[in-house]
C-alpha positions as CSV (number, residue, x, y, z in Angstrom):
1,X,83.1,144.2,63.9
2,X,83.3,145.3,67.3
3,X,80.1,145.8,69.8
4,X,79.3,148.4,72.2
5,X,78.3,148.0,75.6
6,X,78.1,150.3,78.5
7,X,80.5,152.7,76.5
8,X,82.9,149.6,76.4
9,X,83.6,148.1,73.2
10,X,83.8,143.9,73.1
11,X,85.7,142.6,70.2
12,X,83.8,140.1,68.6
13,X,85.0,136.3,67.5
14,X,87.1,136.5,64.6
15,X,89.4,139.3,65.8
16,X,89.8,137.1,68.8
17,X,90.9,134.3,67.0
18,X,93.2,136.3,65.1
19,X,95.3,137.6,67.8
20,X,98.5,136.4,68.6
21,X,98.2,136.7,72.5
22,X,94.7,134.8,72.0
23,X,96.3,131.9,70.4
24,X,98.8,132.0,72.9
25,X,96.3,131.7,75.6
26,X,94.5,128.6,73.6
27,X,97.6,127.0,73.6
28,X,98.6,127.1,77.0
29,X,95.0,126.4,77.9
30,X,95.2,123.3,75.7
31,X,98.3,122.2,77.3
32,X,97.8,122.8,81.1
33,X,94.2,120.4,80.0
34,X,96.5,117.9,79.1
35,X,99.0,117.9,82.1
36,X,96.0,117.8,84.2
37,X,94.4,114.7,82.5
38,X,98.1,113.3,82.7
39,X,97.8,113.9,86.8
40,X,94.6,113.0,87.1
41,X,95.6,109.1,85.4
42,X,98.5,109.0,87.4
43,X,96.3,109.6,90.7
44,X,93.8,107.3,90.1
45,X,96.7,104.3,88.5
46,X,98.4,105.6,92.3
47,X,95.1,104.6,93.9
48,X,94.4,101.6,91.9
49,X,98.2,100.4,92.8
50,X,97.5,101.5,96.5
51,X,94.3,98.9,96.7
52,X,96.6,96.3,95.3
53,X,99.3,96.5,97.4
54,X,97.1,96.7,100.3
55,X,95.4,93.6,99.5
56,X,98.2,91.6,99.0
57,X,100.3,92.6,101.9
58,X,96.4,91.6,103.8
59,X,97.0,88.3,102.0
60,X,100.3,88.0,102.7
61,X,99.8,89.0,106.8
62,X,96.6,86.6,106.6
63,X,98.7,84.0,105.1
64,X,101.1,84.4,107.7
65,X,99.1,84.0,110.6
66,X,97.6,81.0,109.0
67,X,100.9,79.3,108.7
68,X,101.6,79.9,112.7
69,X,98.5,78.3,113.1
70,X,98.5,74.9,111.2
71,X,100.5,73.2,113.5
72,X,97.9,73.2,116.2
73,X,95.6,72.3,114.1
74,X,97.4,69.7,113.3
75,X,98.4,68.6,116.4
76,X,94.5,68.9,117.0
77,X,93.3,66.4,114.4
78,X,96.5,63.9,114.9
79,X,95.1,63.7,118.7
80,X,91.4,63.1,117.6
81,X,92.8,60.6,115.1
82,X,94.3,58.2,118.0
83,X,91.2,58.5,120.5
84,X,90.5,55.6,121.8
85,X,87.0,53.9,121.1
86,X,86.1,53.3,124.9
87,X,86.0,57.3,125.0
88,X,85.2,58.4,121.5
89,X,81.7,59.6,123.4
90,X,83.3,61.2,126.3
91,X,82.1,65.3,126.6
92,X,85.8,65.8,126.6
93,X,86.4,64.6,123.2
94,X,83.4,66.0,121.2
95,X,85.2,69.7,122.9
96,X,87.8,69.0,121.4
97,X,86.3,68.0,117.9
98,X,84.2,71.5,118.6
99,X,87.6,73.5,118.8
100,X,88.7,71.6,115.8
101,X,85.2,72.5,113.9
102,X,85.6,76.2,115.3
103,X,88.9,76.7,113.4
104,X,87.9,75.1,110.7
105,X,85.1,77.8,109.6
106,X,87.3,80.4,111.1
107,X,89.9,79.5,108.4
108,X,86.8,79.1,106.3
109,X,85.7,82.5,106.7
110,X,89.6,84.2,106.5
111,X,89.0,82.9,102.7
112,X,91.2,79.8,103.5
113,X,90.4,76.3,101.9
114,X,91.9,73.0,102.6
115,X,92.9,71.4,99.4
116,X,91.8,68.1,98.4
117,X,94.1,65.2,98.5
118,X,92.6,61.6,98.3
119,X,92.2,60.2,95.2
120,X,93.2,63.5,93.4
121,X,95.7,63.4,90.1
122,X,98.7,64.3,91.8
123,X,99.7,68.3,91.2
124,X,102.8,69.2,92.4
125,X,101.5,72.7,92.5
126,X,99.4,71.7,95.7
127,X,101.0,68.5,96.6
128,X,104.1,67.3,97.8
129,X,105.2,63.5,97.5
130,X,106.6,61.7,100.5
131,X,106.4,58.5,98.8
132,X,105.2,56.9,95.4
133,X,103.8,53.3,95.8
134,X,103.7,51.5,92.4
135,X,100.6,50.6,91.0
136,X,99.3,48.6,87.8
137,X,98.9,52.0,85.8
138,X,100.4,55.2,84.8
139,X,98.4,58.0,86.6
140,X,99.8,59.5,90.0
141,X,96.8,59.7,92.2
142,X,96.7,60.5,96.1
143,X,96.2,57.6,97.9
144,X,97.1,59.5,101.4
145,X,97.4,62.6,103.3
146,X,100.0,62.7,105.6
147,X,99.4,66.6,106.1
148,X,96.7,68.8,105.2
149,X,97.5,71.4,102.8
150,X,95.9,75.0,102.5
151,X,95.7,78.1,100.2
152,X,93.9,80.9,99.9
153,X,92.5,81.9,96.3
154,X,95.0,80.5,93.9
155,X,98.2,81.1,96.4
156,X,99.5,77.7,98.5
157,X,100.3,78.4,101.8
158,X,101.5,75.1,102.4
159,X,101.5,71.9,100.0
160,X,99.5,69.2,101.1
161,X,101.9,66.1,102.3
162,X,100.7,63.2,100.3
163,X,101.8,59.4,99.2
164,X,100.8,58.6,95.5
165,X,100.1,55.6,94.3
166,X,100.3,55.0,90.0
167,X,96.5,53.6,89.2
């Protein structure tokens, strides 16, 4: 049945439905829907792989930085170890435990932890044995650190240096 309006007449549903160049048009509708769901997952998996890589290559540029930076910190603590006690009190000192605390929490708030050593299990993931001292038992436990280790998150930037003793 067709309806009149305006002196125009508007076919109505099911002789739509019915013609070919209609069902043509549903078609192609229904596909170009598809290819844009299609582009639309591929932009936001693009974005969601763009975020990741980001983060990591932060991570890895963080990590980086980090690892220039340990030696001094090193150095730092090595020096504070061997003060002598006649000046443990001197202004001079406590600056230089200050400079020490300061890296510290910056390294701290970059996301970087120290990881623990002394009388850990020994983990090779975080560890690294310069020398196993036998004991009465079977268990590997960190009797030393030689040299602090760090990591940020789950990722080592450098394995503590440790001597193990068997407990």
């Amino acid at each position: 049945m067709t309806k009149v309006t305006n002196n125009q007449s508007i076919p109505d549903d099911s002789s739509l439905n019915n013609n070919p160049e209609t069902v043509e048009l549903q078609q192609q509708v229904g596909t170009l829907t598809e290819a844009l769901q299609r582009e639309r997952a591929d932009a936001t998996n693009l974005r969601r792989r763009y975020e990741e890589e980001l983060a990591n290559l932060r991570n890895r540029t963080k990590a980086s930085v980090v690892t220039e930076l340990l030696p001094t910190i090193d150095n730092f603590e090595r020096a504070l170890k061997h003060v002598p006690a006649d000046i443990k009190d001197h202004e001079y000192i406590k600056g230089v435990e200050g400079v020490v605390k300061q890296f510290e929490k910056t390294l701290a708030d970059m996301g970087v932890e120290r990881i623990n050593t002394v009388d850990q299990p020994f983990d090779p993931t975080y560890h690294e044995a310069v020398s196993l001292d036998d004991g009465d038992g079977s268990e590997e436990i960190v009797s030393e650190e030689l040299q602090a280790g760090y990591k940020i998150g789950d990722t080592v930037i450098r394995h503590a240096m440790v001597r193990v003793t068997t407990k």
